[in-house]
C-alpha positions as CSV (number, residue, x, y, z in Angstrom):
1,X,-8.2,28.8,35.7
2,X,-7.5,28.2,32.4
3,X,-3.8,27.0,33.0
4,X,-5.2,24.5,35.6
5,X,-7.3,23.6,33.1
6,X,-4.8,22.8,30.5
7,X,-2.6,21.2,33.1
8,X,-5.6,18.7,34.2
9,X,-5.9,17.5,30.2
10,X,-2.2,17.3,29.9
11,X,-2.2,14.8,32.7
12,X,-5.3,13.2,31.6
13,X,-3.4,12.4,28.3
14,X,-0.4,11.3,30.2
15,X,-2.1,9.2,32.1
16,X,-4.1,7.4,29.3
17,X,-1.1,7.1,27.0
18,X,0.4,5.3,30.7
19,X,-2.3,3.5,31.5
20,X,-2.9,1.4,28.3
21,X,-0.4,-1.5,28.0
22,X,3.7,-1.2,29.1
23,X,4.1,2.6,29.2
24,X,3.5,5.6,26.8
25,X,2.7,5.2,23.5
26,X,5.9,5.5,21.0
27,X,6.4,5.7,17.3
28,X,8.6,2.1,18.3
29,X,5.3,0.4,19.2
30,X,3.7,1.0,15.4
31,X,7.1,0.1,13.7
32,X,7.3,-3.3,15.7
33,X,3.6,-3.7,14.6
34,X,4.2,-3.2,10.8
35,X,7.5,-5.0,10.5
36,X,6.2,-8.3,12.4
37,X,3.3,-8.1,9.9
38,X,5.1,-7.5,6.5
39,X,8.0,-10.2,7.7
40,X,5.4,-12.5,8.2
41,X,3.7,-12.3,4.4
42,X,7.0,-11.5,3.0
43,X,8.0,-15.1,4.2
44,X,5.3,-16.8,2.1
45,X,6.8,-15.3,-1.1
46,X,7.9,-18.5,-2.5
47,X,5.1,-20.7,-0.9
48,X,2.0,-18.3,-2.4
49,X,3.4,-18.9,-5.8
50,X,3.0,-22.6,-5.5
51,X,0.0,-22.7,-3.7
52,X,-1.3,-20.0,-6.3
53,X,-0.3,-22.5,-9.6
54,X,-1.3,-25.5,-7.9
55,X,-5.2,-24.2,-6.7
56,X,-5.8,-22.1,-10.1
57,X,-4.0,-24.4,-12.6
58,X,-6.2,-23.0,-15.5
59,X,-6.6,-19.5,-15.6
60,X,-4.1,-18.5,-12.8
61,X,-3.5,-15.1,-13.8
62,X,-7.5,-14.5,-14.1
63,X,-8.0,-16.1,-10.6
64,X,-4.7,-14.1,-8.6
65,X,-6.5,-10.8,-10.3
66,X,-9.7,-11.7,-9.0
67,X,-8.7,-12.4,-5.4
68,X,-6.2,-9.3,-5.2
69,X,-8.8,-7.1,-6.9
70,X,-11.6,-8.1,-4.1
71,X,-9.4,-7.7,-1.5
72,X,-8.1,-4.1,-2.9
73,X,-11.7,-3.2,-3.6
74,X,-13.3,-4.5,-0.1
75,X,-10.2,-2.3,1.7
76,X,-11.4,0.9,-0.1
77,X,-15.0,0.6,0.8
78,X,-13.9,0.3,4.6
79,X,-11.0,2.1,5.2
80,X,-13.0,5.4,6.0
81,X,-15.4,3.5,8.6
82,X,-12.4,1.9,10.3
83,X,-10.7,5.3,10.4
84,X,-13.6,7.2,12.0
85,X,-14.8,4.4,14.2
86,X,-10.9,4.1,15.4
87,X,-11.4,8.0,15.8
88,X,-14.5,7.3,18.3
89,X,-13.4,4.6,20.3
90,X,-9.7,4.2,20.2
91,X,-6.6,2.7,17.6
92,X,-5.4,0.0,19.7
93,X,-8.9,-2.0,19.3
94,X,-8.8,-1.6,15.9
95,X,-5.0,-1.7,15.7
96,X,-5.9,-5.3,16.9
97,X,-8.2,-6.1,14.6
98,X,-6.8,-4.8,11.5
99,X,-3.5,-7.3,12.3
100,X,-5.4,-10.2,13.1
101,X,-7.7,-10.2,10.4
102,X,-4.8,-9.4,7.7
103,X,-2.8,-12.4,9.4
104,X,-5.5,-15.1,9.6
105,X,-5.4,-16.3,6.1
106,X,-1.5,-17.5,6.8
107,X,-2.0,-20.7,8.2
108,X,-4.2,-21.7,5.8
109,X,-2.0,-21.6,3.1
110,X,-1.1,-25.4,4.1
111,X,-4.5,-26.3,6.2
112,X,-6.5,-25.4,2.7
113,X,-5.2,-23.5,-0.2
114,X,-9.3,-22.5,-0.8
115,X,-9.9,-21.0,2.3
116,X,-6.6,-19.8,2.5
117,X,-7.3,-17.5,-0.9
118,X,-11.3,-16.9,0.4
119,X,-10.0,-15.7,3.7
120,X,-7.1,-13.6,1.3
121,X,-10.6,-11.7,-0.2
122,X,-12.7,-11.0,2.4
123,X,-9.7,-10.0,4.5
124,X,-9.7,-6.8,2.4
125,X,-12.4,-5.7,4.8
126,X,-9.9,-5.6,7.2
127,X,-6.7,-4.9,5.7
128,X,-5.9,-1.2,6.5
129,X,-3.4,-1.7,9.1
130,X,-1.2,1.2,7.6
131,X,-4.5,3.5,8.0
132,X,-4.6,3.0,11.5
133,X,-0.6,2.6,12.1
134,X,-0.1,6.5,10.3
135,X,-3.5,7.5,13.0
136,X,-2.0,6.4,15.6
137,X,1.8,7.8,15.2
138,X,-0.4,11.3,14.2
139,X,-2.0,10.9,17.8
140,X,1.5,10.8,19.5
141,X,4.0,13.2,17.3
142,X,3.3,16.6,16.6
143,X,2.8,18.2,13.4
144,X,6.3,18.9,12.7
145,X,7.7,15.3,13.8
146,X,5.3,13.4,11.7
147,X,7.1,13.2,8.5
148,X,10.4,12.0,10.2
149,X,8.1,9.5,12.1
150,X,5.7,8.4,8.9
151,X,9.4,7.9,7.0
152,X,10.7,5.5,9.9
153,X,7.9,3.9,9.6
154,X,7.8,3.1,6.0
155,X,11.8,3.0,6.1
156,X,10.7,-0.5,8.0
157,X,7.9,-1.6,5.8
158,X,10.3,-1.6,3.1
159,X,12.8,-3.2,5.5
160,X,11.1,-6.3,6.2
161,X,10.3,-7.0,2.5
162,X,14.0,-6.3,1.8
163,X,14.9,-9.1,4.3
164,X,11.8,-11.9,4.1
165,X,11.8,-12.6,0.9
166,X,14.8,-14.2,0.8
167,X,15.1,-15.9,4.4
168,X,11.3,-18.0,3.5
169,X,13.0,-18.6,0.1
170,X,16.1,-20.5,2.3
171,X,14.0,-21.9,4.2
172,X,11.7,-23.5,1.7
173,X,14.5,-24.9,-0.2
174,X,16.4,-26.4,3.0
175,X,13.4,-27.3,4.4
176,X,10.1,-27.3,3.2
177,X,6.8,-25.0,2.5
178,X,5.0,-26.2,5.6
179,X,8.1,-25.2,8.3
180,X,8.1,-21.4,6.2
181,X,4.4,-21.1,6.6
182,X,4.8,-22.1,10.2
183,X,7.6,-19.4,10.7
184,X,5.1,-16.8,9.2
185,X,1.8,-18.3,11.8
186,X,4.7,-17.8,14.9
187,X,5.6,-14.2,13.7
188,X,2.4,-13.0,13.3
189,X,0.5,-14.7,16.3
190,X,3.7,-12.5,18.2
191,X,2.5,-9.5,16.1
192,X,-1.5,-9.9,17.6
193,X,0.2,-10.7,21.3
194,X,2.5,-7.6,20.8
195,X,-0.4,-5.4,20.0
196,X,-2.6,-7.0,22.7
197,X,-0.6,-6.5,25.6
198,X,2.8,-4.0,24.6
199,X,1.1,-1.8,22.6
200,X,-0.7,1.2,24.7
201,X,-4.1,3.5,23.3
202,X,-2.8,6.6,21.4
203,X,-6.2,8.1,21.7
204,X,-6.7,10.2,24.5
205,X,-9.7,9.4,27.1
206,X,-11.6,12.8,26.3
207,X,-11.6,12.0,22.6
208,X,-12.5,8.9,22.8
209,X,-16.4,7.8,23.6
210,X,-17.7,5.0,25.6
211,X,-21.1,4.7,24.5
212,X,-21.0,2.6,21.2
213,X,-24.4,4.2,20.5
214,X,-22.6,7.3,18.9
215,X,-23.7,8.2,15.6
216,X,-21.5,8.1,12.7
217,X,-22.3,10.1,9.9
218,X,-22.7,8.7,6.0
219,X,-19.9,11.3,4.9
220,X,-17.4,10.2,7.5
221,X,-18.1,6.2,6.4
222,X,-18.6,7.1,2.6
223,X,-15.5,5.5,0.4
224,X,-16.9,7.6,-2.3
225,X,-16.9,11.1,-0.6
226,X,-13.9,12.0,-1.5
227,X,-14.1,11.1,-5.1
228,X,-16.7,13.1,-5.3
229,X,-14.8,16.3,-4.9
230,X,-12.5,15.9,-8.0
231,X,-14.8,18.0,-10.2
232,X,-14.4,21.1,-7.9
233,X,-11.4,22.6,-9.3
234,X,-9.6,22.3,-12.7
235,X,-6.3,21.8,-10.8
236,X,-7.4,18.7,-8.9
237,X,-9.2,17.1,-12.0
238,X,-5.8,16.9,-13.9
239,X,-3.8,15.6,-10.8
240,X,-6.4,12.9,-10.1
241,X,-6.9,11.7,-13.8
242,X,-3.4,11.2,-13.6
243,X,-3.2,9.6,-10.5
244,X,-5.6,7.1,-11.6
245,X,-3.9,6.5,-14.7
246,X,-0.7,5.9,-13.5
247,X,-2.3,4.4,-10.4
248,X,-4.1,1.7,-12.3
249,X,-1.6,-0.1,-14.0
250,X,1.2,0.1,-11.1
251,X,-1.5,-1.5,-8.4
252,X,-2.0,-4.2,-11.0
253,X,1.5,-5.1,-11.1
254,X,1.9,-5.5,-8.0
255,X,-0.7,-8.6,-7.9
256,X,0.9,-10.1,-10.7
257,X,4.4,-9.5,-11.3
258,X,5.8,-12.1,-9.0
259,X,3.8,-14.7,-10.9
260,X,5.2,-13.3,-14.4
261,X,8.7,-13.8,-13.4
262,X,8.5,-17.1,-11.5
263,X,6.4,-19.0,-14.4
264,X,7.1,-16.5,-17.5
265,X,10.5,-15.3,-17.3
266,X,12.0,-18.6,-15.9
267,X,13.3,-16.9,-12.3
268,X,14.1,-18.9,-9.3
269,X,12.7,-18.2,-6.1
270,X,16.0,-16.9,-4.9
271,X,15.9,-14.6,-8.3
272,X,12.5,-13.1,-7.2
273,X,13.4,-12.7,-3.3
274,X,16.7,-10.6,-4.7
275,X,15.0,-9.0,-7.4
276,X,12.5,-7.7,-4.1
277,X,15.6,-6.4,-2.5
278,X,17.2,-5.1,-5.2
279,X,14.2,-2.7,-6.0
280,X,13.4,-2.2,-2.7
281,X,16.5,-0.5,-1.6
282,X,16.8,1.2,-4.9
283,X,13.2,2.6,-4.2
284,X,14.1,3.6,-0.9
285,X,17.1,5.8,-2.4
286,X,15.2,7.2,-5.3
287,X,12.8,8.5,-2.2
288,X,14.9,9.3,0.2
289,X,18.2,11.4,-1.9
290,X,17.1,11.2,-5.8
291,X,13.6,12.9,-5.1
292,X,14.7,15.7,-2.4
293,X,17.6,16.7,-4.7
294,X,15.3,16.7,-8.0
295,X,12.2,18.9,-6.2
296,X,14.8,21.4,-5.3
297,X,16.3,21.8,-8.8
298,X,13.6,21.0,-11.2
299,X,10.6,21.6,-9.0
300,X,7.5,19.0,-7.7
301,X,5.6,19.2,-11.2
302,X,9.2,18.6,-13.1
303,X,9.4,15.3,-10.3
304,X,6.4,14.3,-11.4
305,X,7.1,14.3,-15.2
306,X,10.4,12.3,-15.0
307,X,8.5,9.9,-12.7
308,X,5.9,8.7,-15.1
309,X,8.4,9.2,-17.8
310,X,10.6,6.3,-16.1
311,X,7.5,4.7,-15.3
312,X,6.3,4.4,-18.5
313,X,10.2,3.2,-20.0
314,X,10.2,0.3,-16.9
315,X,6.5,-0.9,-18.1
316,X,7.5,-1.1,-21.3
317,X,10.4,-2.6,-20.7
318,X,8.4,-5.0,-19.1
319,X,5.8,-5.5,-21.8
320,X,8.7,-6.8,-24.3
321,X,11.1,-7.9,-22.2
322,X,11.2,-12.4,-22.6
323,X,14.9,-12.5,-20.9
324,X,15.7,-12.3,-16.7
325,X,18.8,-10.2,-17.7
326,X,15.9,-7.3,-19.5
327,X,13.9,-7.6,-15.8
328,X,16.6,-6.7,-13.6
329,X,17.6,-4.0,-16.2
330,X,13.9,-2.4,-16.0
331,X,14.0,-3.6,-11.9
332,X,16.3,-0.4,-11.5
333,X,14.2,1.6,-13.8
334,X,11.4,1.1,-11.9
335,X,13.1,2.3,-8.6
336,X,13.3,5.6,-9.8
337,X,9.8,5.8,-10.6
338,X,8.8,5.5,-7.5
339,X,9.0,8.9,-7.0
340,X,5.8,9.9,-8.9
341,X,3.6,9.7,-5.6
342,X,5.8,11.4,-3.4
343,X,6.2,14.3,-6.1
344,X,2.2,14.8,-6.5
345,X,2.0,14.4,-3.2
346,X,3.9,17.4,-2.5
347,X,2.3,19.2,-5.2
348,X,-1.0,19.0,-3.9
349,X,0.3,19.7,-0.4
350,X,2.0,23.0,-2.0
351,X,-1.0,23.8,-3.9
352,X,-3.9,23.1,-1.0
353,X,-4.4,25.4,1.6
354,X,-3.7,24.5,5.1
355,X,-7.2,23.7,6.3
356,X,-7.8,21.7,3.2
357,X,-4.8,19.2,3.2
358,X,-6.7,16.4,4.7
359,X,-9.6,16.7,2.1
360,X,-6.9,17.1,-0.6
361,X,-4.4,14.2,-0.4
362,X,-8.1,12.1,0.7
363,X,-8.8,12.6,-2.7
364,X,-5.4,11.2,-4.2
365,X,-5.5,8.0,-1.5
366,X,-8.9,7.3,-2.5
367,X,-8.2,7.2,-6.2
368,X,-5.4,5.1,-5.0
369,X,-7.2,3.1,-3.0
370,X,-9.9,2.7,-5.7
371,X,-6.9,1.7,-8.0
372,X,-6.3,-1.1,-5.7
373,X,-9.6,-2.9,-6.4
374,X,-9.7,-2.1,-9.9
375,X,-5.6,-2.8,-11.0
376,X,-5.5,-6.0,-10.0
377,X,-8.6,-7.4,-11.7
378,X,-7.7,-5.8,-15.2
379,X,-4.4,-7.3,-15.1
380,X,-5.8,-10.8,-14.4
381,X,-8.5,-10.1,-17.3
382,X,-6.0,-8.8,-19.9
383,X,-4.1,-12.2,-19.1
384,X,-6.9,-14.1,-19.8
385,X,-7.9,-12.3,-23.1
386,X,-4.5,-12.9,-24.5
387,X,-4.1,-16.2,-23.5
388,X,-0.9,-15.7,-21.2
389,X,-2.0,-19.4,-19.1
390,X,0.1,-21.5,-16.8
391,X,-1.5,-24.5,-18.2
392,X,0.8,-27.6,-18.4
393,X,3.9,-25.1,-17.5
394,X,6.2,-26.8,-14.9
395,X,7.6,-24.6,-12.0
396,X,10.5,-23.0,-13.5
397,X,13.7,-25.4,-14.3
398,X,17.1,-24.7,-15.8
399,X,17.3,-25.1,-19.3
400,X,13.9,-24.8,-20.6
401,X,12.1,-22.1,-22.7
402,X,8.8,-20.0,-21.7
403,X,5.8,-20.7,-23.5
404,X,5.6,-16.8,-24.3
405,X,8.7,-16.7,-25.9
406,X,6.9,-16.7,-29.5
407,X,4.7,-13.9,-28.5
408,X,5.6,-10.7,-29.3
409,X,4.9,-8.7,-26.4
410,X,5.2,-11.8,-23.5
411,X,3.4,-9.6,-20.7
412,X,0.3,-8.0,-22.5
413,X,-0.7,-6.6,-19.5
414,X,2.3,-4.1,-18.9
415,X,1.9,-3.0,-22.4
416,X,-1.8,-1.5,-21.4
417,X,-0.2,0.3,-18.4
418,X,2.7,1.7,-20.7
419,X,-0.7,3.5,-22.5
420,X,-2.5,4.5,-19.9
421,X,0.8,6.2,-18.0
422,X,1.3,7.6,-21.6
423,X,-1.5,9.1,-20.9
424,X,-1.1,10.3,-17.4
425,X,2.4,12.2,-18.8
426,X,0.4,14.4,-21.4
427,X,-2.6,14.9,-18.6
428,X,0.1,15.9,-16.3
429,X,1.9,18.4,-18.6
430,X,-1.0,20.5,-17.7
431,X,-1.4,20.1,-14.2
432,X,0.2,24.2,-12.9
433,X,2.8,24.0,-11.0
434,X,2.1,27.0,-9.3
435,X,-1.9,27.5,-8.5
436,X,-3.8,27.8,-5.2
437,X,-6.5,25.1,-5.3
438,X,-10.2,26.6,-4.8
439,X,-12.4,25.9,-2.3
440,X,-12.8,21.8,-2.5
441,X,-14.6,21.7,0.7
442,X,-18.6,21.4,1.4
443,X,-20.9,22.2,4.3
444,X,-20.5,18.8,5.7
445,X,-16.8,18.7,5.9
446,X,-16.3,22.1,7.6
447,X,-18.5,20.3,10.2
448,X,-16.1,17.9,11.3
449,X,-12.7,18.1,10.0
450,X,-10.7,16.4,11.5
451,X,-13.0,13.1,11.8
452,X,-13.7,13.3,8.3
453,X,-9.3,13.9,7.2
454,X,-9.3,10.6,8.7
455,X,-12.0,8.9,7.6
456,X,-11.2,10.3,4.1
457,X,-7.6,9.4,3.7
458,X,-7.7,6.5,6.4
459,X,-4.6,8.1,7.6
460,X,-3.8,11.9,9.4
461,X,-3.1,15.1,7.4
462,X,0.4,14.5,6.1
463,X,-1.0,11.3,3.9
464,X,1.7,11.9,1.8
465,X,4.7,11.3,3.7
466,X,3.8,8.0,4.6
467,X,1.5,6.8,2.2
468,X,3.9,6.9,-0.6
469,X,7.4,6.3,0.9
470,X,7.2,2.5,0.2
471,X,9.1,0.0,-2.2
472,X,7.7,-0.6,-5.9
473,X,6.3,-4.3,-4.5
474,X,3.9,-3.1,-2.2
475,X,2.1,-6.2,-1.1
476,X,3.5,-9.6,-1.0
477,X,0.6,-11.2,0.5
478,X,-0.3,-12.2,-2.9
């Protein structure tokens, strides 16, 4: 009885994974979804920086921290609903969604640059695409594929920013803005057709619910849960203080640092779309053979040390760097300390037990995701305060000299994160290398794990392998 059983659900599962678009549902299906999508921003590189100077002529840095800092903060605060609704009635609905919404600003850019950065903010709501991508391959690997299958997919993320970059930059200088910005509208309105009509339901029929009167529970939709456990063990404490610390200022660079080296440091648009591949593929070897190789000599909490260590060299680099040559030099530095996530990733994983991984690395992607609100904001702010302005500065042309160049530190702002990741290095001295993590858990989450790993981390159990393989410039929507 019980084998008949188990044969009925297998083919109930087979059938549903058939049923839903052009055959079963494959890893292929969410890597075609998330390259489409990143190619598409990555395009508007070059374009988003002259939209970006000429909308916010006074105060651009204040204004490009604002936007990014909304949109960062709005994704935290519904990234757990989105991942335990999608848990109730299905990924590819939300799958849809998540593209569209994260796509519609892009035509915009040249219809009006105002809505175009208002629909950029409340996007955020939306933007979790990645949450729902690393659901959905969880739904169709097993336990043992998923890191492979997370790593293919961030292998491509990191791909199409390696590539985009560069091709809109051609583009725009052959051609014009307006024909790049088109490009990106074709590629992603192919994105929301391939999800709508290739893309099959990962989600099996018996875990999914028809009635949308199903309750969802304040834990399973609280951003804040999750935070909330940090207090319950020494061990976690440390690793989260320095997650946030070395968090903070990295998420605020990524908002920014385009912008620095375009008007600041005096690059070209082709400089930034190769400086993007250059640290991009560097990042993706540092991940890939630097950071197995170093965890298997000098152990995860060693990885983690040398991480911040190069991350706090490439920041200050950064902060007193005022020549393109000093950039690029601190561009390779900053591919190696990329590795930092990956490595306290790992050390939580080794540290949790195995019924509290979810809860566990949902602690580190919320303080992450937190950072993302919070990084990009501070950055603009600290611009502001020390008057680092774009007013009356050209677009960048041979021969002339910065404004900054009679500052002494030109990028304020990467100074800051050189002393707060100074201070993740001596939290993270402390973290133990080798200690079982108590019991982090409460009454409500032993009620419904699984739901709740997802809602926490908006992603499955092993956050870590996905969420961190990625390139230092994360997000090239703005």
């Amino acid at each position: 009885m019980n084998r008949e059983k188990t044969a009925t659900e297998a083919n109930d599962i087979m059938l549903v994974r058939s049923s839903h678009g052009r055959g079963r549902a494959k890893v292929t299906h969410a890597v075609v979804v998330i390259f489409l999508e990143f190619f598409a921003w990555g395009l508007l590189t070059t374009p988003m920086l002259t939209v970006l100077h000429e909308t916010f002529p006074q105060h651009t840095f204040l204004m490009n921290g604002l936007v990014q800092g909304v949109k960062g903060f709005l994704s935290f605060l519904s990234a757990p609903l989105i991942g335990a609704l999608s848990d109730i009635w299905g990924r590819k609905s939300f799958l849809l969604m998540t593209v569209f919404f994260t796509c519609a600003p892009i035509p915009f850019m040249r219809i009006s640059p105002w809505w175009y950065f208002a629909l950029i903010s409340v996007s955020g709501i939306f933007a979790v695409t990645f949450s729902v991508i690393f659901a959905y391959v969880a739904d169709i690997t097993e336990e043992h594929e998923r890191s492979t299958a997370y790593g293919l997919v961030s292998a491509t993320f990191a791909a199409s920013l390696v590539t985009s970059p560069a091709i809109g930059d051609y583009l725009s200088a052959k051609y014009s803005d307006s024909l790049v910005v088109l490009v990106a509208t074709v590629v992603a309105v192919a994105d929301i057709a391939f999800v709508f009509f290739v893309v099959p339901e990962s989600l099996p029929d018996k875990m999914r619910l028809t009635s949308w009167g199903f309750p969802i529970s304040w834990e399973q939709a609280d951003p804040f849960a999750s935070l909330r456990r940090v207090g319950k063990d020494s061990t976690v404490l440390l690793i989260c203080v320095t997650v946030f610390l070395s968090y903070l200022p990295e998420a605020g660079q990524y908002s920014s640092f385009f912008l620095y080296l375009r008007q600041v440091i005096e690059f070209s648009p082709a400089a930034i779309a190769g400086f993007i591949a250059m640290v991009g593929i560097l990042s993706i070897v540092a991940q890939t053979l630097f950071l197995s190789v170093l965890m298997r000599t000098i152990g995860n909490k060693n990885t983690v040390l040398m991480g911040l260590s190069f991350q706090l060299f490439q920041l200050a680099w950064y902060s007193f760097g005022s020549e393109p040559w000093m950039m690029w030099a601190a561009g390779t530095v900053a591919a190696m300390s990329s590795i930092t996530f990956p490595a306290i990733s790992a050390l939580v994983s080794h540290s949790a037990s195995p019924d509290q991984q979810g809860v566990a690395q949902g602690m580190i992607t919320g303080i992450r995701g937190l950072c993302n609100g919070l990084g990009p904001a501070l950055y603009g702010f600290i611009f502001f305060v020390f008057h680092v302005e774009l007013d009356d500065m050209e677009p960048v042309e041979e021969g002339t000299t910065p404004n900054t160049e009679k500052l002494m530190v030109p990028g304020p702002p990467f100074l800051f994160g050189a002393c707060a990741v100074l201070l993740a290095l001596l939290v993270a001295i402390f973290i133990p290398e080798n200690h079982q993590l108590g019991d982090i858990k409460n009454c409500s989450t032993c009620k419904s794990s699984a739901s709740i790993t997802h809602a926490q981390s908006g992603s499955p159990l092993p956050t870590s392998d996905a969420e961190d393989i990625e390139p230092l410039l994360q997000d090239s929507s703005l």
